[in-house]
C-alpha positions as CSV (number, residue, x, y, z in Angstrom):
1,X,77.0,91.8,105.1
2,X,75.1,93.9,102.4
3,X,74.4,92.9,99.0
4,X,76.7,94.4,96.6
5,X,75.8,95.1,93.1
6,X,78.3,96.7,90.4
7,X,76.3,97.6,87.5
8,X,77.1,99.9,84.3
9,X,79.6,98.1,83.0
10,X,80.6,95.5,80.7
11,X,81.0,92.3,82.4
12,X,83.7,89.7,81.2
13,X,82.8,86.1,83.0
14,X,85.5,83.8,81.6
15,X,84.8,80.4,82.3
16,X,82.6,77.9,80.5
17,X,80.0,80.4,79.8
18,X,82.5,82.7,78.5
19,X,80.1,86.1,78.0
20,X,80.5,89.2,77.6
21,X,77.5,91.3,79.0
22,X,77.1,95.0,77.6
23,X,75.9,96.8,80.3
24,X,75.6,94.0,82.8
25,X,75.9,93.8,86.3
26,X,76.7,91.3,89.0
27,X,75.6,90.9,92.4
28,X,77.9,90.1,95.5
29,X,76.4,88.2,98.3
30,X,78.4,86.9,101.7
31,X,81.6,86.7,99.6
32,X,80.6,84.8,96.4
33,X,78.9,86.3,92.9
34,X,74.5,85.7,93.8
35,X,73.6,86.5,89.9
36,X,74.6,87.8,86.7
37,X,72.7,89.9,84.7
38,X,72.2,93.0,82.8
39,X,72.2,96.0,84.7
40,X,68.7,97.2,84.7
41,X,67.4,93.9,85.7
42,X,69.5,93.2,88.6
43,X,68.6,96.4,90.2
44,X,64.8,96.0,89.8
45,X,65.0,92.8,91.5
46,X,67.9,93.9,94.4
47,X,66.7,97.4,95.1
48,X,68.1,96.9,98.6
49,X,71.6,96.1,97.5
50,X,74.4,98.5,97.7
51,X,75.3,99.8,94.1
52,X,78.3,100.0,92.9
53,X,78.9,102.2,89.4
54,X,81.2,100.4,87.4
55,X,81.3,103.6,85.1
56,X,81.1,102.1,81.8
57,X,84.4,99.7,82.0
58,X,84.6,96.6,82.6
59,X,83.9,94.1,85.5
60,X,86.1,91.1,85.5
61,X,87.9,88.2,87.1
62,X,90.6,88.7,89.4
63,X,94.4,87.8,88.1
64,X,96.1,84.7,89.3
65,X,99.6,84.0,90.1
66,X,100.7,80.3,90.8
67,X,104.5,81.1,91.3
68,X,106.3,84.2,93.0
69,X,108.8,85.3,95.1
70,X,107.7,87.8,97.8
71,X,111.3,87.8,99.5
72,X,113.0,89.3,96.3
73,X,111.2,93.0,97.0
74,X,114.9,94.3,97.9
75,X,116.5,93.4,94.3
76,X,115.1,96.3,92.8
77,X,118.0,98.5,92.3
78,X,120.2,96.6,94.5
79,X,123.8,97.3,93.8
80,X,125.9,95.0,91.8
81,X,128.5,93.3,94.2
82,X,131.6,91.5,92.2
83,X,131.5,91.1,87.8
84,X,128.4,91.0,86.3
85,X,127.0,87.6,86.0
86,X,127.7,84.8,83.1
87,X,125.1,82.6,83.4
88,X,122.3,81.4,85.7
89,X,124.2,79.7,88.2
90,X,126.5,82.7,89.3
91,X,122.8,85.0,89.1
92,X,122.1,82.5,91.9
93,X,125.0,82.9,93.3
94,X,126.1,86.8,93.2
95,X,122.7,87.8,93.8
96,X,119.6,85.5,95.1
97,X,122.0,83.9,97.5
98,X,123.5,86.9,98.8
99,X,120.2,88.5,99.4
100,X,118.2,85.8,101.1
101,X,121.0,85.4,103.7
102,X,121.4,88.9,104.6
103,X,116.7,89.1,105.4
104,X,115.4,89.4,108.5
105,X,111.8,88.7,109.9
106,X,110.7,92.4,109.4
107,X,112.7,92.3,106.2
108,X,110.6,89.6,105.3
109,X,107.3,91.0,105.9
110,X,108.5,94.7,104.3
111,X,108.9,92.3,101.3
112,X,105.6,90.8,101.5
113,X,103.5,94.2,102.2
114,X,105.4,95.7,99.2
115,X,104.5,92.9,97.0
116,X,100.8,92.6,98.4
117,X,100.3,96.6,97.8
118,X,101.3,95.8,93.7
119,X,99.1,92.8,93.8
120,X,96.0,94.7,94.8
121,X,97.0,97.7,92.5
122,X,97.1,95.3,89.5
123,X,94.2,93.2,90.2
124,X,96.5,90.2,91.5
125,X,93.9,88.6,93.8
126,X,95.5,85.2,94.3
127,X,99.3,84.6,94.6
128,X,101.6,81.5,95.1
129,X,104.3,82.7,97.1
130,X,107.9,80.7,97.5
131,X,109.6,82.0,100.1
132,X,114.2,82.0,101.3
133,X,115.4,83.6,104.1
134,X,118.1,81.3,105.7
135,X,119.2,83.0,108.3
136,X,115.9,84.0,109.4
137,X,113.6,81.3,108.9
138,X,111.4,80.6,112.3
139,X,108.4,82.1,112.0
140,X,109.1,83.5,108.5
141,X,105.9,82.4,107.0
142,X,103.6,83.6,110.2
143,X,104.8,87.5,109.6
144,X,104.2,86.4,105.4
145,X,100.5,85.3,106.4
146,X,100.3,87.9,108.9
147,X,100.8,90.6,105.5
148,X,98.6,88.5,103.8
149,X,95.9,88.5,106.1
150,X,95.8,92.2,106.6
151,X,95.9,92.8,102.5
152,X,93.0,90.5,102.3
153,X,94.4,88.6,98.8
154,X,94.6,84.6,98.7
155,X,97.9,83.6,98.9
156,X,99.2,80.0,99.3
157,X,102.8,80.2,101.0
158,X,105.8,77.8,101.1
159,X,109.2,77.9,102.7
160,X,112.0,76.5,100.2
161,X,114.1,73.6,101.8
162,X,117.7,73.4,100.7
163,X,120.9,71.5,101.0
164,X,123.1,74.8,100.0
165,X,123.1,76.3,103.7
166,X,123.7,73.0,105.9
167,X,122.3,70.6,107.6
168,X,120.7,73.0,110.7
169,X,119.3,75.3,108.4
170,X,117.7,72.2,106.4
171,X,116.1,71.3,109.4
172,X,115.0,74.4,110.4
173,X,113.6,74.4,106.5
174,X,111.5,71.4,107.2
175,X,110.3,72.2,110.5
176,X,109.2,75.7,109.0
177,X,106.9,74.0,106.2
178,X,105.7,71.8,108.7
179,X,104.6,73.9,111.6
180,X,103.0,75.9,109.0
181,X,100.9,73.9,106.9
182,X,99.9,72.0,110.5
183,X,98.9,75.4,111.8
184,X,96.2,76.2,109.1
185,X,94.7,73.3,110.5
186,X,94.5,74.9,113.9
187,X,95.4,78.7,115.0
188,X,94.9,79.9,111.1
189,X,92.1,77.6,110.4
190,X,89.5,80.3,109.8
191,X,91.2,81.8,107.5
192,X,92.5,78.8,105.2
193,X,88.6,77.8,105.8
194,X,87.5,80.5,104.5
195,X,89.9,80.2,101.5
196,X,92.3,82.7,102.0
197,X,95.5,81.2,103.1
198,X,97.2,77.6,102.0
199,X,100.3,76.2,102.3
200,X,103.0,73.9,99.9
201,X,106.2,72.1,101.1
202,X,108.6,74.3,99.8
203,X,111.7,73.1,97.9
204,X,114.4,74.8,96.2
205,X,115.8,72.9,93.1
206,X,117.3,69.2,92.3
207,X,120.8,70.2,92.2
208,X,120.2,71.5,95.6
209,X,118.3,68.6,97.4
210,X,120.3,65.7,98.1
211,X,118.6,61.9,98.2
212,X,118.3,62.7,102.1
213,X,116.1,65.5,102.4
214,X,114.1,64.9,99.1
215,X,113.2,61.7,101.4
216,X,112.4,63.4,104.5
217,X,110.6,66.0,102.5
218,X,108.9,63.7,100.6
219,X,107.1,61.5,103.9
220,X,106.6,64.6,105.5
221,X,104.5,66.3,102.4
222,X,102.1,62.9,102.4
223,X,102.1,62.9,106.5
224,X,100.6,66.7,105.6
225,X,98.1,65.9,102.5
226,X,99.8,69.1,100.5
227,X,101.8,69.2,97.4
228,X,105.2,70.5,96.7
229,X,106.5,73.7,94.9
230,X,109.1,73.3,93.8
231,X,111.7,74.4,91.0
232,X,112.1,72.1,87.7
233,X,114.6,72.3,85.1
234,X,114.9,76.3,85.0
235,X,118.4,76.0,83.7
236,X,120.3,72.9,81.7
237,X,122.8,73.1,85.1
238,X,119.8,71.2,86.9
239,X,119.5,68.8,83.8
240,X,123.7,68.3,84.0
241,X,123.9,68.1,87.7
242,X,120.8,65.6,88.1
243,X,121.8,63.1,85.1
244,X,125.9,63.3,86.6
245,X,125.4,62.7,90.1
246,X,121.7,60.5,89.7
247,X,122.1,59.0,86.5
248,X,118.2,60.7,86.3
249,X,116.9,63.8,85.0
250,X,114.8,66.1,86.9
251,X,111.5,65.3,86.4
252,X,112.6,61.6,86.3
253,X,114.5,62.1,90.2
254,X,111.5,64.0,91.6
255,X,108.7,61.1,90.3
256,X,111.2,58.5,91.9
257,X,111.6,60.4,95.7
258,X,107.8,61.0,95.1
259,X,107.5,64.8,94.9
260,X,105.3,64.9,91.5
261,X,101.7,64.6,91.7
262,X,98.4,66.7,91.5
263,X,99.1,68.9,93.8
264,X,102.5,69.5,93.0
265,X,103.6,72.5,91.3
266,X,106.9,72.2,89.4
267,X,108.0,75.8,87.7
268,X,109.7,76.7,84.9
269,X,109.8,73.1,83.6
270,X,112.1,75.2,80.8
271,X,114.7,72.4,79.8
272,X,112.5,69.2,80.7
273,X,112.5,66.9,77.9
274,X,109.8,64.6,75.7
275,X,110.3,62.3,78.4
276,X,110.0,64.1,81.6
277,X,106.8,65.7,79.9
278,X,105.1,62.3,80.0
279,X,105.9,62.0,83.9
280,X,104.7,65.4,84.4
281,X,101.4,64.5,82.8
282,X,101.3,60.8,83.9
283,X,101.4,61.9,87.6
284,X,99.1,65.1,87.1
285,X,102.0,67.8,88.3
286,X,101.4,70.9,87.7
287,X,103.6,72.9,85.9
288,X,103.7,77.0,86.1
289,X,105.2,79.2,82.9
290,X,107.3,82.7,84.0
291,X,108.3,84.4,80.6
292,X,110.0,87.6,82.0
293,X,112.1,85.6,84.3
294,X,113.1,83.1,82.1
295,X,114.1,85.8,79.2
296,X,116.0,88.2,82.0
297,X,117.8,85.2,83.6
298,X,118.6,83.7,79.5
299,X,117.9,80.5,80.3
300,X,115.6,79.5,77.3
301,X,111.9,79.0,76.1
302,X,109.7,76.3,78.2
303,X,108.0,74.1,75.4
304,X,105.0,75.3,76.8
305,X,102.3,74.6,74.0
306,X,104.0,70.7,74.3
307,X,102.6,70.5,77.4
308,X,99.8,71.1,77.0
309,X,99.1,69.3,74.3
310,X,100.9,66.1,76.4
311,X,98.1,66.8,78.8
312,X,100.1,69.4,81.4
313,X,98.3,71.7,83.7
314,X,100.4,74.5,83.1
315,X,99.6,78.0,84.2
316,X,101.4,81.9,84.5
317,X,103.5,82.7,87.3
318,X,105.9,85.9,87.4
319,X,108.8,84.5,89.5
320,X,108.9,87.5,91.6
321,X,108.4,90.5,88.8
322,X,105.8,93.0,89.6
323,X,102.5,91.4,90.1
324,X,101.4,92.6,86.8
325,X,100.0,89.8,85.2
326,X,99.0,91.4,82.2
327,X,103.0,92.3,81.8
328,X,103.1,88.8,81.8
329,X,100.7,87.4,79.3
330,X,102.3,89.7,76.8
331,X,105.6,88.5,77.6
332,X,104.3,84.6,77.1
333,X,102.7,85.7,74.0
334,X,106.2,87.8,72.3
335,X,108.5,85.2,73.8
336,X,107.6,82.1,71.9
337,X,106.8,84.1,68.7
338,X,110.0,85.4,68.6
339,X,112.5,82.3,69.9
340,X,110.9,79.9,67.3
341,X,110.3,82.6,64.5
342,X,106.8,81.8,63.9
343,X,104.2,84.0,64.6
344,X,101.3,81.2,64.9
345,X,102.6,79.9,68.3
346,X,101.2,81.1,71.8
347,X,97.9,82.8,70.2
348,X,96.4,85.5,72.8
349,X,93.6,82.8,73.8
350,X,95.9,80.0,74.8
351,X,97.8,82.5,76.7
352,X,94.8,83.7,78.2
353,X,93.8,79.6,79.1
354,X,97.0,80.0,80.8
355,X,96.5,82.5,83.0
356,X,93.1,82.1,84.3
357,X,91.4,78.9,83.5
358,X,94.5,77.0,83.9
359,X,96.0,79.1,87.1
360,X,92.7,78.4,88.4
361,X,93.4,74.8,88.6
362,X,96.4,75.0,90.1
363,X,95.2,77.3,92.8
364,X,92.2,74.9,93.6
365,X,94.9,72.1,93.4
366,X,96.8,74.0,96.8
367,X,94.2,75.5,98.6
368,X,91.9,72.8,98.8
369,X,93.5,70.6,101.5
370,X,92.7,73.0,104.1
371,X,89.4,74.7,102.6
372,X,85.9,72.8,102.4
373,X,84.5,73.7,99.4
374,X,87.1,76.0,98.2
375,X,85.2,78.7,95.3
376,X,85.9,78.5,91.6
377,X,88.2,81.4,90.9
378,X,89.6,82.7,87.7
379,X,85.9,83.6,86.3
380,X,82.1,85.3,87.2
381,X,79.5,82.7,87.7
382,X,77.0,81.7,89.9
383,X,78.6,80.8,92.8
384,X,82.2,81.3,92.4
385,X,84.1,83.6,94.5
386,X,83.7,87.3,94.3
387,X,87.0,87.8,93.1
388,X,86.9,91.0,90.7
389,X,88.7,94.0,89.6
390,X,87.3,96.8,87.5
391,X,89.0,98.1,84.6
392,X,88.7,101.9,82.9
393,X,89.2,100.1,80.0
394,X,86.8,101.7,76.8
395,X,87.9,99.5,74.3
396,X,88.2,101.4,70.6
397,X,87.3,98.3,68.8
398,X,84.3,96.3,69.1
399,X,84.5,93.8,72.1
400,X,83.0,90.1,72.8
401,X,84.0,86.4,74.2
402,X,86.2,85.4,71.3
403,X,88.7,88.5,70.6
404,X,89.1,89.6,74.4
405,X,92.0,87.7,74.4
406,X,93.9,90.5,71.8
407,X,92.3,93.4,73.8
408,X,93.9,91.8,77.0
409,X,97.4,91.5,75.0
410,X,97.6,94.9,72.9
411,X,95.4,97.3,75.2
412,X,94.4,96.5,78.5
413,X,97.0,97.0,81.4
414,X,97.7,97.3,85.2
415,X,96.9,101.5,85.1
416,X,93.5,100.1,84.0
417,X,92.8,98.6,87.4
418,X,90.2,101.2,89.7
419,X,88.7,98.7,91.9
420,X,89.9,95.2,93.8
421,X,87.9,92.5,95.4
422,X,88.6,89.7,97.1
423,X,85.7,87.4,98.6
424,X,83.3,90.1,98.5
425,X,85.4,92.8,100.3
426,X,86.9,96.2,98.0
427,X,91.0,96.0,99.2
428,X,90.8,98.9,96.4
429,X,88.3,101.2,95.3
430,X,88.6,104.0,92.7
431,X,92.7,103.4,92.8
432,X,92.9,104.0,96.8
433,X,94.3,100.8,98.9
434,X,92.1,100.0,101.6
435,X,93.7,97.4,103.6
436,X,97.0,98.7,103.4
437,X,99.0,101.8,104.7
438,X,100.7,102.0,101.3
439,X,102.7,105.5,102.5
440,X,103.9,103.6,105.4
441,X,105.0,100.3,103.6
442,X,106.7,102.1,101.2
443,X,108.7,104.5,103.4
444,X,109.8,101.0,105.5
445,X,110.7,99.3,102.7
446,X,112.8,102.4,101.8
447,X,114.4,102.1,105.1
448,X,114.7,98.5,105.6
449,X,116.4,97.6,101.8
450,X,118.7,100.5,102.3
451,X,119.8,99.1,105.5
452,X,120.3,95.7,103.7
453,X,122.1,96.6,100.6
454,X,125.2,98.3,103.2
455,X,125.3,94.9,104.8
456,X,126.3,93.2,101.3
């Protein structure tokens, strides 16, 4: 594989070094960044190396997801069916419910492909994906991976075990996780080798997972050396149910049936309390923050800054919004400012922690079970993966390492995005998807969500 070098622009490199290089450059070598530099110098020294013009913007770090639903493509627009919802338990119930049941396999992967198309259109180049489909779940994360394969992002996948649709369609649950995360040790391996596909043992909620298959669950995720994802606390129901039928809140039920631990990723964490805090930093659990979700669904403000400060990992998922991650930093960084009427909380450069340093955690938390040597992510340096998007962002101000995080909050957004690449290889280049048949994703998904919506 060539040498690539993208030159004339300004390169942002997050991380520990934390520069920002006026007319730098960076050069691409056999999927990982070789050197950074300034422009001029990199070319004398790689004259051979294919060059790539940035045109002046900027040359950055891919954006990183840690919690999604790919499955919930068909929502958009999806007629209401019955009274419009009161509360999160009947959204579960009038909609999320009604539309996993109805997917098929080719639903599935329609869903996935329409996702993956956004993702590489707004610089998403890793996603963790949490995927339902109860009717239709053998195979259901092969055609996922399959999608995921051909778009070329990094995506960790998990299917999510629940008690709410029986005991055959729990078992069929387990056996899905299972034969999946077994199989990127085998037929998949090159590509979870190579750091492109991983797997977590899916679970839905608490108040849906009895004592029985949290137990099965839990011996089968440390038979497999993987974490679980798995949702915490998103509404005070899980709280209410979990302390009236367990005498135990969440966290406190999950530590016991040995879910929690490093590689564990428990989202929303909304309604989790002083105490289920210290178990979620005492066992190392990972904890991922979705502020649009959270706000549509009304189900409060995660005390997310507490947290942190206890010592949680937490990162930025989306919870199946567009893959528009910068729609979601601004949405961490209005929401807490405005529930606690104090404009000092969530600061642009905590949220910006968030979403790359700490995301980047997470990720290396699920992927590296199945890859050797998985590369850094979330940053440019030496070394790490060649993960990058290029913005047409000209900023009007003055730009540098310690007020980025304000331009990526009040100016810098998804129409930015020209260019996308994952280990080394453009999936977009000057705003045209490579890996993709975008036209004919779209036209299916047209098709297939049409055809779904008349069987509600």
């Amino acid at each position: 594989m060539q040498d690539i070098l993208i030159g004339n622009g300004t390169v942002v490199t997050l991380g520990a070094d934390n520069r920002v290089i006026e007319q730098g450059a960076i050069l691409v070598r056999g999927g990982r960044i070789a050197s950074i530099d300034g422009d001029a110098t990199l070319r004398q020294q790689y004259p051979l190396a294919e060059y790539v013009d940035a045109g002046g913007g900027l040359i950055m770090p891919g954006f990183l997801c840690t919690h999604t639903h790919f499955y919930g493509a068909f929502a958009r627009g999806m007629p209401a069916s019955g009274p419009e919802p009161r509360n999160f338990l009947e959204i579960l119930q009038s909609l999320w419910w009604k539309l996993d049941k109805l997917l098929t396999l080719e639903d599935s992967r329609a869903s996935a492909e329409m996702f993956l198309v956004d993702a590489i259109r707004c610089g998403t180049t890793t996603v963790v994906d949490h995927h339902a489909s109860p009717n239709a779940v053998d195979g259901s994360l092969d055609v996922i991976a399959d999608a995921v394969e051909q778009a070329g992002i990094r995506a960790c996948l998990a299917y999510e075990v629940s008690d709410r649709d029986g005991p055959a369609v729990i078992d069929v649950g387990i056996r899905e996780n299972e034969r999946f995360i077994r199989s990127l040790r085998s037929e998949r391996r090159s590509a979870a080798e190579k750091g492109l596909l991983a797997a977590s043992y899916g679970l839905h909620a608490s108040f849906t997972l009895s004592p029985a298959t949290l137990e099965r669950c839990a011996a089968g995720g440390v038979d497999l050396g993987v974490g679980f994802h798995v949702h915490v606390a998103e509404d005070s129901s899980d709280e209410a149910d979990s302390l009236g039928r367990y005498g135990m809140r969440v966290a406190e039920r999950l530590q016991a049936a040995n879910i929690l631990g490093p590689r564990t990723i428990a989202a929303h964490c909304v309604h989790v309390d002083s105490g289920e805090i210290e178990r979620l930093a005492g066992t190392h659990t990972n904890s991922v923050h979705n502020p649009r979700s959270n706000m549509n669904n009304a189900v409060g403000r995660a005390p997310i800054e507490e947290m942190v400060v206890a010592g949680v990992n937490v990162g930025l998922g989306n919870d199946g919004f567009s893959m528009n991650m910068m729609q979601e930093m601004k949405a961490a960084y209005l929401l807490h400012k405005f529930a606690l009427a104090d404009p000092r909380v969530m600061s642009a450069d905590f949220v910006l922690k968030l979403a790359f340093e700490q995301n980047a955690k997470i990720i290396d938390a699920v992927f590296s079970p199945f890859s050797t040597g998985f590369p850094r992510v979330g940053e440019l340096s030496v070394g790490a993966a060649a993960d990058l998007v290029l913005l047409d962002y000209l900023p009007p101000t003055q730009l540098n390492s310690n007020n980025l995080p304000w331009h990526l909050i009040f100016g810098m957004d998804a129409h930015h995005v020209n260019s996308t690449m994952v280990a080394g290889r453009w999936l977009m280049r000057n705003r045209q998807v490579l890996t993709l048949d975008e036209a004919r994703i779209h036209a299916r998904t047209r098709e297939l969500s049409l055809a779904l919506w008349k069987r509600l």
